[in-house]
C-alpha positions in Angstrom: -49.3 -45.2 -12.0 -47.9 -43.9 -14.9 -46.2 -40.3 -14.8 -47.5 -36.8 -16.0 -46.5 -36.4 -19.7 -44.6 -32.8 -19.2 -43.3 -31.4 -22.3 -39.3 -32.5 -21.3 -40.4 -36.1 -20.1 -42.5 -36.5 -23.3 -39.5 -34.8 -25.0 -37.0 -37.5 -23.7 -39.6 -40.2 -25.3 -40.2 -39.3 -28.0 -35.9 -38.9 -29.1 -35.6 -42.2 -27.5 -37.8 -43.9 -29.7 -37.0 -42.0 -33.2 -33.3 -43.1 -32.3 -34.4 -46.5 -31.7 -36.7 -46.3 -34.9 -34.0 -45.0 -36.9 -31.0 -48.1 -35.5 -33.1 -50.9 -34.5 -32.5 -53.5 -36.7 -32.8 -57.4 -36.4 -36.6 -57.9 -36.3 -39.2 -58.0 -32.8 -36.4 -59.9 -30.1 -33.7 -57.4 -31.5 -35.7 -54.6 -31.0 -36.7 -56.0 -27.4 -33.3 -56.7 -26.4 -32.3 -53.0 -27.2 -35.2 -51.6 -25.3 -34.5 -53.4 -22.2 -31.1 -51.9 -22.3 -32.1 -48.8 -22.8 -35.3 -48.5 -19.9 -34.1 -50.6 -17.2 -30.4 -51.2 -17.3 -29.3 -47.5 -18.3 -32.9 -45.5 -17.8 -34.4 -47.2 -14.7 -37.5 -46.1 -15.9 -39.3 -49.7 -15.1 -37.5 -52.5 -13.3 -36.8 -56.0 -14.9 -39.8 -57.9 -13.7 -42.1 -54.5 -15.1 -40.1 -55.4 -17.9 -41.1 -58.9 -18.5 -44.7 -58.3 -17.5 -44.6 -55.4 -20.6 -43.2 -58.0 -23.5 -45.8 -60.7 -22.2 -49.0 -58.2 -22.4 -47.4 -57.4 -25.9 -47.8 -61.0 -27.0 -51.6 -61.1 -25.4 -53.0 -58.4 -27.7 -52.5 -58.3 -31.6 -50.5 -55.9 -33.8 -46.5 -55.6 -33.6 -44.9 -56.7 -30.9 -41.8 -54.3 -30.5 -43.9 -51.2 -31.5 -46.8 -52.1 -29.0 -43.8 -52.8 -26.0 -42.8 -49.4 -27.2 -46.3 -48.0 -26.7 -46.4 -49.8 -23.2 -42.9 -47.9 -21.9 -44.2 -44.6 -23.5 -46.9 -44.9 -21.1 -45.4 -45.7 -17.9 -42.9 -43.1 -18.4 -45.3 -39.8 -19.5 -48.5 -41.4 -19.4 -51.2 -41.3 -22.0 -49.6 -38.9 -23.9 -46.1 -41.0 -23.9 -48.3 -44.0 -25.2 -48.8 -42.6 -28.2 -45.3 -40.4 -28.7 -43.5 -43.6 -28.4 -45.3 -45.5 -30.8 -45.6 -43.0 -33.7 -41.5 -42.0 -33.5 -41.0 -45.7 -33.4 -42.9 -46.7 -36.1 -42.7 -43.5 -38.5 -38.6 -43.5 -39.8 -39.7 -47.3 -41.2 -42.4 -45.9 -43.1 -40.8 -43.2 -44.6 -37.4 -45.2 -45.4 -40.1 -48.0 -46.8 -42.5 -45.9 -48.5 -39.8 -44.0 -50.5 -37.9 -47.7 -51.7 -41.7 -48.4 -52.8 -42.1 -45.6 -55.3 -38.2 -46.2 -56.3 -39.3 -50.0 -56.7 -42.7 -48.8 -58.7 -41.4 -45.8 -60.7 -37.8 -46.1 -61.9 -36.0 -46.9 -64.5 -33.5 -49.4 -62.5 -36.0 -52.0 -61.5 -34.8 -54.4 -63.9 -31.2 -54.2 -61.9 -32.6 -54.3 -59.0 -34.5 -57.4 -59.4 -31.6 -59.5 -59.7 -31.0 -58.4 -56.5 -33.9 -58.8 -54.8 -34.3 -62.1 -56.9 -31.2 -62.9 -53.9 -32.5 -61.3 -51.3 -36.2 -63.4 -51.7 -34.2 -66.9 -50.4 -32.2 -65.5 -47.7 -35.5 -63.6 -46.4 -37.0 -66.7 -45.8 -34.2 -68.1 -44.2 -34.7 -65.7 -41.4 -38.4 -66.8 -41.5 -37.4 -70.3 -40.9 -34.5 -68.9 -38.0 -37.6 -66.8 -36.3 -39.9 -70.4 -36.4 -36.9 -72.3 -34.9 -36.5 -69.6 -32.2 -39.9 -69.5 -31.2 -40.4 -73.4 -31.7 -41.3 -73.7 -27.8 -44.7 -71.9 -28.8 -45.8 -74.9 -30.6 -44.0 -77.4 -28.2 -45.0 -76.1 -25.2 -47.8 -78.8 -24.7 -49.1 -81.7 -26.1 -52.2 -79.8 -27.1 -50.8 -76.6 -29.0 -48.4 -79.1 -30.6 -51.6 -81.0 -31.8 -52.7 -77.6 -33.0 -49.7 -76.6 -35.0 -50.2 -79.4 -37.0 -53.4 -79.4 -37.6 -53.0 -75.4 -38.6 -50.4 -76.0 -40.8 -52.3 -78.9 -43.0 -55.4 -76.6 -43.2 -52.9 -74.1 -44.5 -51.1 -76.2 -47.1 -54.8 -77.7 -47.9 -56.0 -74.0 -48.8 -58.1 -73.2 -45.8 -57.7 -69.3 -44.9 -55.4 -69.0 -42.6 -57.7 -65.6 -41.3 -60.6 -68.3 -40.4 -57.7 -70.7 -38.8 -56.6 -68.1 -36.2 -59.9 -67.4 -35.5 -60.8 -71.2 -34.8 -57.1 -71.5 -32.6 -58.2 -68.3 -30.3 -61.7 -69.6 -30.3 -60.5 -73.2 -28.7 -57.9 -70.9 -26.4 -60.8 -69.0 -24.7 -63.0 -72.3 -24.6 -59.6 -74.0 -23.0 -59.5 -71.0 -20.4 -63.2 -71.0 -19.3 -63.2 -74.9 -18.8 -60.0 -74.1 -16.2 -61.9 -71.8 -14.6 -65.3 -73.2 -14.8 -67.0 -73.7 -11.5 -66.9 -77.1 -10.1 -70.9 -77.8 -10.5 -70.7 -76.0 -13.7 -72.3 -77.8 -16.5 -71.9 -77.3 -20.0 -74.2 -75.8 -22.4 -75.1 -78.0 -26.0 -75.8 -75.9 -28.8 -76.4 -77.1 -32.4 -74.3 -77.6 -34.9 -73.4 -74.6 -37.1 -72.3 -75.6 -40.8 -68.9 -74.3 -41.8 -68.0 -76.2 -44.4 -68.4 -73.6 -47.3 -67.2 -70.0 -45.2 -64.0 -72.3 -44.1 -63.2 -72.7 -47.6 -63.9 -69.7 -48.8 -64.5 -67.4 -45.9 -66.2 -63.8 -46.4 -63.8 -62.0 -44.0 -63.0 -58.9 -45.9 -64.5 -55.6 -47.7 -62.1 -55.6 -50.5 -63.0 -56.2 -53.9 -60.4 -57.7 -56.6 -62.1 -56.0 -59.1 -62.2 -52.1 -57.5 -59.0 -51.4 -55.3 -59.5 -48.3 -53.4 -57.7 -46.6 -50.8 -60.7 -47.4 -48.3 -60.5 -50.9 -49.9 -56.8 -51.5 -48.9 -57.3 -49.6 -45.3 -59.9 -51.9 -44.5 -58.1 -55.0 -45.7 -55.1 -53.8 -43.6 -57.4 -53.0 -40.4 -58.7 -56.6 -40.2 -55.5 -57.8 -40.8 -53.7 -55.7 -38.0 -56.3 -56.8 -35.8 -56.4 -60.5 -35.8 -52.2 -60.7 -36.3 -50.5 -62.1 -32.9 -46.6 -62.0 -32.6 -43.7 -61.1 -34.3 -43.8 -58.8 -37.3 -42.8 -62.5 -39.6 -46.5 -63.9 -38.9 -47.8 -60.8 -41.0 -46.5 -62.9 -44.3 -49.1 -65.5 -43.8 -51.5 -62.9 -44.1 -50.5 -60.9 -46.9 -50.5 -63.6 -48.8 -53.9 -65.3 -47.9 -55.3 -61.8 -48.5 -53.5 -60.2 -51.9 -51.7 -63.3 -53.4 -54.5 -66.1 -52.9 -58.0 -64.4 -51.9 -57.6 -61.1 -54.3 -54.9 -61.6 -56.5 -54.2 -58.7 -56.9 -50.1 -59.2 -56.1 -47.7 -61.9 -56.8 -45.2 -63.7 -54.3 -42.3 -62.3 -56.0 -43.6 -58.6 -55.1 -45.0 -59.8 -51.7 -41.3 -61.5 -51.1 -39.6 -58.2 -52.3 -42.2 -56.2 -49.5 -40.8 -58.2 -47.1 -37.2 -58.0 -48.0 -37.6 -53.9 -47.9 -39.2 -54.0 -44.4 -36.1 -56.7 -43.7 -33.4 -54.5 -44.4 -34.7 -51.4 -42.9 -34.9 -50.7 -39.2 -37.6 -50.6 -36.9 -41.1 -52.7 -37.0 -41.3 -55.2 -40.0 -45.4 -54.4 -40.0 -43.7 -51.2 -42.4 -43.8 -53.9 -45.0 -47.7 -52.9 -45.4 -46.4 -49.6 -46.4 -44.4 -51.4 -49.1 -47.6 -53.5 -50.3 -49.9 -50.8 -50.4 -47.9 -48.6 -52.1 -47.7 -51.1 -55.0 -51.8 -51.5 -54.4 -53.1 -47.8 -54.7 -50.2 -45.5 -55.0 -49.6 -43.1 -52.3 -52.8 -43.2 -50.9 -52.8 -47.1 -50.9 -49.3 -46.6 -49.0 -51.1 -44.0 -46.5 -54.5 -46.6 -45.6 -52.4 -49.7 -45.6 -49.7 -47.8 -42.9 -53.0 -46.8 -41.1 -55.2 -49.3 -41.0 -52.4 -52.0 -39.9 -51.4 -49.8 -37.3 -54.1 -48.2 -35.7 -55.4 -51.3 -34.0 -52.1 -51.9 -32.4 -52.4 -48.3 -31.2 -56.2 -49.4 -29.8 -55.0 -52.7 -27.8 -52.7 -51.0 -26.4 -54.8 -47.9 -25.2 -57.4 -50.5 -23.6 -54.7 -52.7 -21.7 -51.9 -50.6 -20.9 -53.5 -50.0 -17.5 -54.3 -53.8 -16.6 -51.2 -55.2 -17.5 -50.2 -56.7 -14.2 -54.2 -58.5 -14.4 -53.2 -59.8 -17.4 -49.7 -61.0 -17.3 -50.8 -64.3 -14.6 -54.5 -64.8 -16.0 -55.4 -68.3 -16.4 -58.3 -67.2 -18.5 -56.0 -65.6 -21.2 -53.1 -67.6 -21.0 -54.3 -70.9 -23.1 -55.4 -67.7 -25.9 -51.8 -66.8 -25.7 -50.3 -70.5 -26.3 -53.2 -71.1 -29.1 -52.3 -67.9 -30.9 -48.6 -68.1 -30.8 -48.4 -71.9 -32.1 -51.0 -71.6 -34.7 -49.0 -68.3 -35.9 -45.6 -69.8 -36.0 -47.6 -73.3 -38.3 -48.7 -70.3 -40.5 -45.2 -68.9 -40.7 -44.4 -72.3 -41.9 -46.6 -72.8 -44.4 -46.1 -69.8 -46.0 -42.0 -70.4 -46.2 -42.9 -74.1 -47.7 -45.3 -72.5 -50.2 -43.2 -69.8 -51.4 -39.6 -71.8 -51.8 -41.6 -72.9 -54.7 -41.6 -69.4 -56.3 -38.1 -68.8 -55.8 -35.4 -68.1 -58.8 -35.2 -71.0 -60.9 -32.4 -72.7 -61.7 -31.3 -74.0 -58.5 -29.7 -70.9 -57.3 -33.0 -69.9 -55.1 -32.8 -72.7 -53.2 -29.0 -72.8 -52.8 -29.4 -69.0 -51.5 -31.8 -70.5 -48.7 -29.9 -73.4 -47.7 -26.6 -71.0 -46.9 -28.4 -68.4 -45.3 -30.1 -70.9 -42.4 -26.6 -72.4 -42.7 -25.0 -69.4 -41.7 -28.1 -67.8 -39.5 -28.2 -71.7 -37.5 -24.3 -72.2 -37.4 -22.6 -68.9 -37.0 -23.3 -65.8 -34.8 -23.7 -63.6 -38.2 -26.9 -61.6 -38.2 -30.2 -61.4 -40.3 -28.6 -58.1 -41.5 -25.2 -59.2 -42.7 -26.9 -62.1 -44.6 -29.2 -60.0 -45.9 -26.3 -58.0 -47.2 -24.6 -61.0 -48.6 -27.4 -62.3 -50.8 -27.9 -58.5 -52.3 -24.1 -59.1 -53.2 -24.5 -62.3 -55.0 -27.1 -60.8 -57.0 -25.8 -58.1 -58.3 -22.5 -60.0 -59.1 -24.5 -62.5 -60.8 -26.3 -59.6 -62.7 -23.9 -58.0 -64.2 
């Protein structure tokens, strides 16, 4: 049972979280690894097993992994009202420190300068993709099946299919795989007909945005679906940006999409601020305000609906094949994309020397995201003046 959200307890959230959201760097297992520190080993406020359960029913639902664990603690320490407290002062300092870099990026006179600079950052981002893939690798090797899976996702995703309809067709086989587990033993199956897919997997109508008219309402609805269908770590939300605005709307380039993503990289809290970033350079402010809303607000739902069945969820047989589909497929995505985009990287040879040192020194050495991060910027500025 959660506890009462009194004004001190919800008080003691909510500076908690806006301190975490203001330090926590390092991406979704760095922010993890701080929380745990900070709620069981020097808070008590849930035990290590709680714990676990908490980061596994983040992984079940979609949005942002650190931010919905954040939600998930809010609520067991003050309740509903904690749920939410925790979430907005964890989130918010990434949006502000991102949506300010995005009108700097859009609006001043120094954006030549600071291309050369992000031009360095772009390589050393995608390093830390390729680092998050080869930490989470046991997603896709976990079985023979989701191994099967990965591959399969990540040659519909080089061969253009969206990778929207290819999530969609990994959780669909995850549920099928959990209701043939738990299938009665006389159950027999059901034969439906064939539905043709050939055209929507192509070129799938998933969206309500419009290349032509780019509205606020446009870019919050874009963002909603997106924020509802993303499983994992704030990295599988490049996959998606790009099916969405690069291929399907094109309505932004990889260069700006790989400079989103570096400004979400080198600020702290969850990497989902990146939308901020992207919808800032969509519709102004108000594109910055629907895009921060709509990819956040479902995050915010999932959470409300399962905070108080998490310990159903953590050991269901039912949901956990979902899980193990999601996650692989997500990480083949994650690849695809990093494969796709080394190809828009500066020319010259310097791009790709850039990438190849930073999973050099992110593989080989105990140097942090951030410190590379910091390393590339250097090299481009050097190399820019």
């Amino acid at each position: 049972m959660a506890a009462i959200g009194t004004p001190p307890i919800l008080a003691e959230v909510g500076r908690l979280f806006l301190r975490l959201g203001c330090t926590a760097f390092g991406g979704p297992a760095a922010h993890i690894a701080v929380m745990e520190d900070e709620v069981v080993a020097r808070r008590g406020w849930v035990s290590r097993e709680q714990f676990a359960d908490l980061v596994a029913a983040s992984s079940l639902i979609p949005g942002p992994n650190s931010t919905e664990l954040a939600m998930h603690l809010g609520y067991r320490r003050a309740g509903w009202p904690g749920l939410y407290v925790a979430g907005v002062a964890f989130l918010m300092p990434a949006v502000v420190m991102v949506w300010g870099l995005a009108w700097l990026y859009a609006t001043t006179t120094l954006r030549v300068d600071a291309r050369a600079v992000l031009s360095a950052i772009q390589p050393a981002v995608l390093a830390i993709v390729v680092q998050a893939i080869w930490r989470l690798r046991t997603a896709i090797t976990r079985t023979r099946w989701t191994a099967a899976l990965a591959a399969a996702a990540l040659a519909a995703s080089l061969a253009g299919v969206s990778e929207l309809v290819v999530l969609g067709l990994a959780a669909a086989l995850g549920v099928g795989l959990g209701i043939w587990r738990e299938r009665p033993a006389d159950w027999a199956p059901v034969v439906f007909p064939p539905v043709p897919l050939g055209p929507a997997v192509a070129h799938p109508v998933v969206g309500a945005v419009s290349a032509a008219v780019l509205t606020p309402w446009s870019v919050f609805l874009s963002f909603a679906k997106i924020g509802s269908l993303l499983f994992g770590s704030g990295y599988v939300l490049l996959p998606a940006l790009r099916g969405e605005f690069v291929t399907r709307l094109g309505v932004l380039s990889d260069a700006t999409l790989l400079d989103a993503l570096a400004v979400g990289q080198v600020t702290p809290g969850p990497l989902f601020a990146t939308a901020t970033f992207v919808g800032y350079q969509l519709a102004g402010h108000a594109g910055a305000a629907a895009a921060t809303a709509g990819i956040f607000l479902p995050a915010f739902a999932a959470v409300t609906l399962t905070a108080p069945v998490v310990g159903r969820l953590r050991h269901s047989r039912l949901f956990s094949p979902l899980l193990d589909a999601v996650q692989a497929v997500a990480l083949a995505l994650m690849a695809a994309v990093v494969l796709q985009l080394a190809a828009s990287l500066a020319p010259g040879g310097s791009g790709i020397a850039i990438l190849m040192g930073s999973i050099m020194l992110l593989v080989a050495t105990p140097i942090g995201s951030g410190w590379v991060l910091l390393l590339a910027a250097l090299l481009g500025w050097l190399r820019a003046l």
